[in-house]
C-alpha positions, 0 to 999 in steps of 0.5 A, a space after each residue: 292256681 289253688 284253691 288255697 287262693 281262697 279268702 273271706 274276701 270272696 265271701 258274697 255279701 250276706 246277712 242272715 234274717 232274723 227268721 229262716 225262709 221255708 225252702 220254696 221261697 226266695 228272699 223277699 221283694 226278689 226274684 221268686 223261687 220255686 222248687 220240687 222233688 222229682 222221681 219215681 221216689 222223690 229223690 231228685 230235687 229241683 230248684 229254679 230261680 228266676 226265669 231261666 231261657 231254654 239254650 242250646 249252651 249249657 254251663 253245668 256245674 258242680 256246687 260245692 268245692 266248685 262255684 262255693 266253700 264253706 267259709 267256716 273252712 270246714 268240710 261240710 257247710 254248718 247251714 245255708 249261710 256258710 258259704 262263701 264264693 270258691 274264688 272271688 272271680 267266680 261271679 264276674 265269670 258265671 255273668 260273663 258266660 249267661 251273657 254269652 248265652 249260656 243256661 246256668 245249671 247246678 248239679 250236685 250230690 247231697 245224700 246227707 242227712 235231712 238237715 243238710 239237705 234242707 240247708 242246701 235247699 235253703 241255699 239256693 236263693 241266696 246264691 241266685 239273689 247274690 248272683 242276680 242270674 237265672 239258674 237251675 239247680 239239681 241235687 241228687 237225694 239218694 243213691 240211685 240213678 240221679 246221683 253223679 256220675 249217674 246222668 239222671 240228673 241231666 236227663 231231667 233237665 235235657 229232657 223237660 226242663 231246656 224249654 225243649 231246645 237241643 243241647 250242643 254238646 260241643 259247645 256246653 260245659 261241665 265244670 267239676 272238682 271231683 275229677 280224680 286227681 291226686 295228690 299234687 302240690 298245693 292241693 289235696 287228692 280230689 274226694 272222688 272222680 264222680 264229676 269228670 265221669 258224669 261229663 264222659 257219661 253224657 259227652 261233656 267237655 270237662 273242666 275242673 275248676 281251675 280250668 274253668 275259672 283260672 285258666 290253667 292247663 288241662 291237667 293230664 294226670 287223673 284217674 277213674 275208679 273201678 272197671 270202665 265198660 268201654 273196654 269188654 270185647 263184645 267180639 267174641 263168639 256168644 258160645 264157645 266151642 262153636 262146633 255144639 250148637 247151643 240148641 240140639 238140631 234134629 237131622 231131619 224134619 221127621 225126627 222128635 228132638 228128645 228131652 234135655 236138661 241144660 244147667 247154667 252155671 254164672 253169677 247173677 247178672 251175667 245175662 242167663 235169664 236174658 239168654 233162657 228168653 230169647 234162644 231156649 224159651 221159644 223152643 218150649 224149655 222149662 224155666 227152673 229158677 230157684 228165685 221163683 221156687 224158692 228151694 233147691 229140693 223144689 228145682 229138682 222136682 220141676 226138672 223131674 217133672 220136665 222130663 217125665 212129660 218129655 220136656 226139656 228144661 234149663 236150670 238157670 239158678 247160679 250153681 257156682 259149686 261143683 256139689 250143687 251141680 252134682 244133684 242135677 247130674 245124679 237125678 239125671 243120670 240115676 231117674 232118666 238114663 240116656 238123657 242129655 245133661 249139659 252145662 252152660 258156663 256164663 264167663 262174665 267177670 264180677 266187675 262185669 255182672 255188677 255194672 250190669 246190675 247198675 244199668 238194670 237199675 239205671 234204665 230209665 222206667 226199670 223197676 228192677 233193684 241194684 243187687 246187694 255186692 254179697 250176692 256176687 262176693 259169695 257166687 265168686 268166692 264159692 265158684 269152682 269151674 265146670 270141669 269135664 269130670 263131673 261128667 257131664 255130657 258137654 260144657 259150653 261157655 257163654 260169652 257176654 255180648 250186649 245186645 240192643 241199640 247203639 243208643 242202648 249200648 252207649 248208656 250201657 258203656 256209661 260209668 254207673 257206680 252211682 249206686 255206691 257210697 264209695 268207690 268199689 275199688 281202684 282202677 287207672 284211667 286212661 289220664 288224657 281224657 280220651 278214656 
């Protein structure tokens, strides 16, 4: 059935006060309400109406375009007031489903302007009292890790506001219309996917609204937008060729490994400084970073340096032009004659590097920032590849491989294009929901 079902008859019966409630408080002589920003930056806003029970069942919802429209008809709601319930069977089946022992949990997007976001706040009790069920709303502010198809939104709610009782992922729901669907008759090409990849984030069965409330058939046919982590082979050899050992070996306890120089080649965040820690920073190499030096004539003086004082050193800066490479070899090669220079090329693709970047970001307690999409356009647009006739002494590419626990991998593999205001690009999706 559409959502083209929709009618003013739908609409909860509502009359604005002569003054307008200050976001913390609920309509009087009802159930109190009571809100608060949460996150490192505040960007998380949650609402609680009522005396919500902690349950190992779970209804999440999407609000808007899911449970509620405007009922001016327009795209955005004018104010707290325009709304109106998305079908008339809406809150017999919400009632229906806390008496089933469900805990009832808004989730939604609402990086808008301050104003809207007060609106929306502002909304809540309206919805609760016409409702008459506890509830949880979230809203996620900005773009960062709270905002869907980012889960930290219910982290949050899983963690700290569930009275501690285990979630049955089984047995929950999440019910959104941002599901990746297109055009199809009746209906319009759903906005985004956001909703449907949240639900396969945290392992929620998915229903869209006209599942949900209608009944209908899963609809097979949809589609997620960008590169899904779940489909990198981590298989791979972390190096290739495998025949050169990624540190030089002595042939005897006796022998005095000379200086090296170790030039990395890859875009940002494709795993080179995680490699230099954990395989070239024991071994007592010099770490050479343009970030921290902050110019490439300075590089070249610390690798002069490195090798003076008989220590090896890796270059881990981006180097993605075959000229930039070139003054690292010539230092080399003219200064310190006999000296090994290599190059380590980090194969990582661009799709690859900035979800990598989304997942430092996302990690809970990270402070690291999400790096800006030039910072990978300009590495790839001027990348040439390491080729044997620059003259190097060898050239190895380094395969990336995550590496931490299958808790980690897992929230790893999840979609975490949370940070981006639209899709970066289109990519098909597996359409059964078997991704």
């Amino acid at each position: 059935m559409s959502k083209r079902r929709l009618n003013e008859s739908s609409s909860a019966p509502q009359q604005p006060p002569a003054k307008k409630l200050a976001s913390i408080f609920a309509p009087r002589g009802s159930t109190p309400f009571k809100s608060r920003k949460l996150g490192p930056k505040q960007t998380c806003w949650h609402g609680v109406w009522g005396e919500p029970k902690g349950s190992s069942k779970v209804l999440a919802l999407d609000l808007d375009g899911t449970v509620v429209v405007p009922k001016t008809g327009k795209k955005f709601p004018e104010d707290e007031f325009d709304w109106k319930w998305w079908d008339a069977s809406v809150p017999g089946k919400l009632k229906q489903m806390h008496k089933d022992g469900y805990s009832l949990v808004l989730i939604s997007n609402q990086a808008g302007k301050p104003k809207q976001q007060e609106a929306f706040f502002r909304k809540i009790p309206l919805l609760g009292a016409a409702l008459d069920l506890p509830l949880q709303a979230f809203a996620a502010l900005g773009y960062d890790q709270y905002r869907k198809p980012g889960t930290g939104m219910w982290d949050l709610f899983v963690e700290d506001f569930n009275e501690g009782v285990e979630v049955d992922l089984e047995q929950s729901i999440y019910v959104g219309d941002a599901a990746g669907r297109p055009l199809r008759t009746g209906h319009k090409e759903d906005h985004s996917d956001t909703d449907r990849k949240m639900a396969l984030n945290v392992s929620l069965p998915f229903l869209t609204p006209e599942e949900f409330f209608f009944k209908e058939p899963n609809d097979p046919n949809w589609t997620l937008y960008g590169w899904d982590p779940k489909t990198h082979d981590h298989s791979l050899p972390l190096f290739l060729p495998t025949n050169i050992p990624l540190l030089p070996r002595p042939f005897s306890e006796f022998e005095a490994l000379k200086p090296e120089v170790v030039v990395f080649v890859g875009s940002p965040a494709s795993g080179k400084t995680s490699l230099f820690t954990k395989y070239f920073a024991p071994a007592g190499y010099v770490h050479v970073n343009q970030d921290t030096l902050k110019s490439r004539p300075k590089c070249l003086t610390a690798v002069r340096d490195a090798i003076t004082s008989s220590q090896s050193c890796v270059v881990d800066n981006t180097s993605p032009k075959r000229a930039i490479r070139k003054e690292y070899l010539d230092l080399v090669r003219k200064e310190f004659p006999g000296t090994t220079i290599r190059i380590l090329h980090f194969t990582a693709h661009k799709d690859l590097c900035v979800h990598n970047s989304l997942y430092r970001a996302a990690t809970r307690g990270s402070q690291r920032e999400v790096l800006p999409i030039i910072a990978f356009s300009s590495y790839f647009s001027n990348f040439e590849e390491p080729k044997d006739e620059e003259g190097f002494d060898s050239i190895q590419k380094i395969n990336f491989k995550f590496e931490g626990s299958d808790e980690e991998k897992q929230r790893w593999q999840r979609w975490h294009d949370c940070f981006f205001q639209k899709p970066k690009n289109a990519g098909k999706g597996t359409g059964k929901g078997t991704r």
